[in-house]
N, C-alpha and C positions, 0 to 999 in steps of 0.2 A: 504494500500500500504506500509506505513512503517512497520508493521510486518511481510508484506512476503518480504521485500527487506531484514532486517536487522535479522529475527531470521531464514528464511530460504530462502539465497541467490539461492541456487540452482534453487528452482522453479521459482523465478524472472528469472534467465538466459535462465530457459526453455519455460516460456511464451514468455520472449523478440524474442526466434527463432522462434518459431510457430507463431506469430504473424507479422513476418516479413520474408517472405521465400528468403532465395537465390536465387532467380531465377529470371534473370535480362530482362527485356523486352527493346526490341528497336524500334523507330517508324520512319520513313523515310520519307522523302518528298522530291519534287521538283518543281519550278515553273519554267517553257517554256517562254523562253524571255522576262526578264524582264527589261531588259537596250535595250533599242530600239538603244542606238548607234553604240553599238558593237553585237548584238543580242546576247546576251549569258544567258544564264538560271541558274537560284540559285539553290541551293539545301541543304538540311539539316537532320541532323539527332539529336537526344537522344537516350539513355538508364538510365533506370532507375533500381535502386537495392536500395529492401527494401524501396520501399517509397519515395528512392530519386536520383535526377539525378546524375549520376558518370559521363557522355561525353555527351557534344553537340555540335555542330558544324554546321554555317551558311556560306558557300561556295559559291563564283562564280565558275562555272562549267568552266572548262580550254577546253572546247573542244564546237563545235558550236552543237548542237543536229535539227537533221528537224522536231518531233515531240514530243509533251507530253509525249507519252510514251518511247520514247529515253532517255529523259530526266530523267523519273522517273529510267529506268535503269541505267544509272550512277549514281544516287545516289543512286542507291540499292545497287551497285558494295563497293561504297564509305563509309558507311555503315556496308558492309559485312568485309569488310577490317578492319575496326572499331570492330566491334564484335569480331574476329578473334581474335585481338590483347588485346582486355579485358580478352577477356576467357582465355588468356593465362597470363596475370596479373596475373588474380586470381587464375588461380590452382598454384602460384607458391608464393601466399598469404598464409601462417600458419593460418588456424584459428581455 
């Protein structure tokens, strides 16, 4: 490892991107009433790039949903909004 960091940097810089792609994945969830007093449901997200997380986020959902899958769409929405707003970080990232 020390002779290909220090007598040929290049290659080190070219494993480090192959071995870690740009290409950021996100996972989404939601649980369906989870505070019995106000009935409102959680929801959450990450993304991760290269290995590690960049956003995540554990929310009460602001609106009352009637079922699990209502709920999972709002934080699909919550989420997508979320993505949206990385990708646009990033293309506007030099790298």
């Amino acid at each position: 490892m020390y002779v290909m960091t220090s007598t040929r940097p290049y290659i080190a810089y070219a494993i480090g991107k192959l071995r870690f792609p740009s290409i950021s994945e996100g996972y989404s969830d939601a649980s369906w009433i989870t505070n019995i007093e106000d009935h409102s449901s959680t929801s959450g997200w990450v993304f991760v790039l290269g290995g590690g997380a960049i956003s995540w986020a554990s929310k009460k959902q602001t609106c009352i949903t009637n079922s699990t899958m209502e709920s999972e769409f709002v934080a699909l929405v919550a989420a997508g909004k979320e993505a949206e707003w990385l990708r646009n970080l990033i293309h506007e990232i030099p790298l």
